[in-house]
N, C-alpha and C positions, 0 to 999 in steps of 0.2 A: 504494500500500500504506500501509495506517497503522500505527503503532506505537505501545505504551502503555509506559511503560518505569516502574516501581517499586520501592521496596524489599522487602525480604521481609515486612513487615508490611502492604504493600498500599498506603501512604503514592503518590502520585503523585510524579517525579522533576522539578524545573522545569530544564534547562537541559542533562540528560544528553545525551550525542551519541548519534549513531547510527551504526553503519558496515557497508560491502557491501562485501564481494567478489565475484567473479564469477570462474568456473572460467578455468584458464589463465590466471591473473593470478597475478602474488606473493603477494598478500593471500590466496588462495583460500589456497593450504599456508602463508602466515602471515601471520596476522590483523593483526599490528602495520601491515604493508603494506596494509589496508583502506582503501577511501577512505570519508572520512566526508560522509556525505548529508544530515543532519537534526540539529537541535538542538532536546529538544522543549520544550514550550510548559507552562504554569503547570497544566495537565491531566495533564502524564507524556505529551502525545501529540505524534509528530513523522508527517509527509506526504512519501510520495516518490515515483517513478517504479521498476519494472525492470521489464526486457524482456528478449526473446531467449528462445533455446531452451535456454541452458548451465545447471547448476546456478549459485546464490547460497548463499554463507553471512554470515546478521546476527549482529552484536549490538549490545552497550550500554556504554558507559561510562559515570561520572560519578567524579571528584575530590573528595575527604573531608577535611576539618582533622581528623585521626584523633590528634593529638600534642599533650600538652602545653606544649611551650616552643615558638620562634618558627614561626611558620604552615606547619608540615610537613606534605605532602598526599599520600595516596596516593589510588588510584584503587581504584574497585569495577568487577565485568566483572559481565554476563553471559553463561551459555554461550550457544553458536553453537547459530542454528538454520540448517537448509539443506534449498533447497527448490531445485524445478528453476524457473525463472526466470518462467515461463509459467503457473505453477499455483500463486503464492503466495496466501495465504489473503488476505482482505481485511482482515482485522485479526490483530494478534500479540503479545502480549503478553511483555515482557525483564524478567525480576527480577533485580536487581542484589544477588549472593550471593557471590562468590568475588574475594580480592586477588591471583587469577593473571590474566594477560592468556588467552582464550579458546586454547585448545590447549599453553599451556605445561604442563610438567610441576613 
């Protein structure tokens, strides 16, 4: 599966992570417990493997110097997408849009 991961402006992300879960896992009901698969490349694009028959749910992260004074970082998500593990598109596009981690409230 590939993955394209940007900002809301369209900007390509160099180094954002990527991360799966897989149904029946931690990660699946919370993302925090995702394992992370891919860190992508100066394109915004990262390469992976899944398999199986369970659902998946992805997404994106990437770390922001969002602060004026000593190098404070928060993180940017995008939402989860979730596909059944067998029928993921060949490509998929993550906009990194919200300072919640994917399912928090």
């Amino acid at each position: 599966m590939q993955v394209r991961v940007t900002w809301p402006d369209g900007n390509a992300i160099d180094g954002a992570w990527v991360y799966v879960a897989y149904e029946n896992t931690k990660g699946f009901a919370s993302p925090n417990d995702a394992s992370h698969v891919g860190i992508t490349d100066h394109n915004g694009q990262a390469t992976f493997s899944v398999f199986g028959k369970s659902r998946i749910r992805i997404y994106a992260e990437e770390s922001v110097n969002d602060l004026k004074e000593p190098p404070f970082f928060t993180s940017r998500y995008s939402v989860l997408a979730d596909f059944e593990a067998d029928k993921v598109p060949d490509k998929l596009d993550l906009v990194l849009t919200t300072k919640k981690l994917p399912g928090e409230r």
